[in-house]
C-alpha positions in Angstrom: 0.0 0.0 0.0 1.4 3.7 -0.6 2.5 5.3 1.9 -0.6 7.7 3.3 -0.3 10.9 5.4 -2.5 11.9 8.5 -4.6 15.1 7.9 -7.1 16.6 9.9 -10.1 15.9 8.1 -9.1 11.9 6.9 -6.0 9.8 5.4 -4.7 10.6 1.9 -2.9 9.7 -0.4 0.7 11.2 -1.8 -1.1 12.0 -4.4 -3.0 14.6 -2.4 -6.5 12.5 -2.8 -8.4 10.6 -0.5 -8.4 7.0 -0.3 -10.7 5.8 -2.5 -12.6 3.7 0.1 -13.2 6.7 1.7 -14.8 9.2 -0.6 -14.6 7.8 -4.4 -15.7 4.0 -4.6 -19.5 3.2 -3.0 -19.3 -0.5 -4.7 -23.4 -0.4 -4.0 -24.6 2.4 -6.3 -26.6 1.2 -8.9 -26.6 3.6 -11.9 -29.3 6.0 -13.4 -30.3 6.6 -16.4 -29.3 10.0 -15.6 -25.5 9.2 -15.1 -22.7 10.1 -17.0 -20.7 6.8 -17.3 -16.9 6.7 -18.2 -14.7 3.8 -18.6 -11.0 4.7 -18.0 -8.1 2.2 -18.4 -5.8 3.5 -15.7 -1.9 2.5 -15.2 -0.1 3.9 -12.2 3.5 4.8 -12.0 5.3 1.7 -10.8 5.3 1.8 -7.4 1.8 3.3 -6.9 -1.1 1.3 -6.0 -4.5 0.8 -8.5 -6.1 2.1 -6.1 -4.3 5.3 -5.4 -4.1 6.0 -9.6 -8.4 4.9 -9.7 -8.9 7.7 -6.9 -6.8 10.2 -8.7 -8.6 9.5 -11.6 -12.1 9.9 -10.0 -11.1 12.8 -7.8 -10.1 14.8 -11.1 -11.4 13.2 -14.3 -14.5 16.1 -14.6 -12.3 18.7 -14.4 -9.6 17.7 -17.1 -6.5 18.2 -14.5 -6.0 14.3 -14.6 -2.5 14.3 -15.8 -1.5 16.6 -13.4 -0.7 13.9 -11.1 2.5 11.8 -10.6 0.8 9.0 -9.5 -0.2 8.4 -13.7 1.5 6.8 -16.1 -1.1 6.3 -18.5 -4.2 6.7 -19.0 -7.0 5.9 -21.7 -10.3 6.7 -22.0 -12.0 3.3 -23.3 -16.1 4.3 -23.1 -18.1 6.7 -22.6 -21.9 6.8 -21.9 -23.7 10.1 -22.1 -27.5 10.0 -21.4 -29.7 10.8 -24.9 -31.8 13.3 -22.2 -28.8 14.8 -21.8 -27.4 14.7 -25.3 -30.4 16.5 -26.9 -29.3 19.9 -24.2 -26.6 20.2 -26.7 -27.4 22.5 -29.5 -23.8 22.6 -31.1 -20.8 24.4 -30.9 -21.3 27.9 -30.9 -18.9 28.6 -34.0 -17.9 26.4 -37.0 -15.0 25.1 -38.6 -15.3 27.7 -40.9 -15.1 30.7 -38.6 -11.9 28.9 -36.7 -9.9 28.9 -40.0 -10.8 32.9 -41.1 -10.1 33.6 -37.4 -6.5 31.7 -38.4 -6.4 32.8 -41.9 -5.5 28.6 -42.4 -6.8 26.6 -45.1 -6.9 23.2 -46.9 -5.5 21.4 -43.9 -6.5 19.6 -40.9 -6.8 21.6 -37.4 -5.6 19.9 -35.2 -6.6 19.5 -31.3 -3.4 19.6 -29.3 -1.8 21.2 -26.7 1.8 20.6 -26.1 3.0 21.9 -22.4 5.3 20.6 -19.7 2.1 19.4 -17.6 1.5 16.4 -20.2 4.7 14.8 -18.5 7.2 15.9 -20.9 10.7 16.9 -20.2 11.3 20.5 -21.1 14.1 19.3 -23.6 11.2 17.0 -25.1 8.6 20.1 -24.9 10.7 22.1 -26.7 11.3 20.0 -29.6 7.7 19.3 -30.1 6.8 22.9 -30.7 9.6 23.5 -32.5 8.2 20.4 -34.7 5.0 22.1 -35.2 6.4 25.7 -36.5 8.7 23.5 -38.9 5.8 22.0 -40.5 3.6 24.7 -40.0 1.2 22.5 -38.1 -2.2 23.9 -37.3 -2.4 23.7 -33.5 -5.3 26.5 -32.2 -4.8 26.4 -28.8 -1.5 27.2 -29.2 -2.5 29.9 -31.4 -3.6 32.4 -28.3 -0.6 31.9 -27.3 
């Protein structure tokens, strides 16, 4: 088992989340139709127990921050179930593909959905030569655009 630390409120993990038997897994629950369902494959850094990684990924998974954590090595989203309710809420995105590329004055390629930072677990050496990669090739990254 990881090694936890005392706080005031309960025990945690290293990775600064509870255990999961304490907050994150309720092996009862029976699902709605309501729910959000998402299946992740998870593999902790050696060293770290499943259960530690699982509780990192529950802990952060809705807010995106998931790699953020040292006790990840990888991890793969492998389903995803999203309610039709919920589905039919969505009325689209609120600009198309067509505004994005006259925003960028970029056309007859492929936009690409990427962010390349430091956070992703790369060494600055590696980061580095990725975006200098994509200015090379003139890759269309447009988050790195507002940069």
């Amino acid at each position: 088992m990881s090694p936890q630390t005392e706080t005031k409120a309960s025990v945690g993990f290293k990775a600064g989340v509870k255990d999961y038997k304490l907050t994150y897994y309720t092996p009862e629950y029976e699902t709605k139709d309501t729910d959000i369902l998402a299946a992740f494959r998870v593999t902790p850094q050696p060293g770290v127990p499943p259960e530690e990684a699982g509780a990192a990924v529950a802990a952060e998974s809705s807010t995106g921050n998931v790699f953020g954590f040292k006790a990840l090595r990888a991890l793969r989203l492998e389903d995803l179930r999203i309610p039709p309710a919920y589905s039919k809420t969505f009325q689209g995105p609120p600009h198309g593909i067509q505004s994005e590329r006259d925003k960028l004055n970029k056309y007859g390629r492929p936009l690409l959905g990427c962010t390349i930072k430091p956070k992703l677990g790369l060494s600055a050496k590696t980061t580095v030569e990725h975006v200098m990669n994509v200015y090379v090739v003139d890759l269309i990254l447009p988050k790195m655009m507002k940069m």
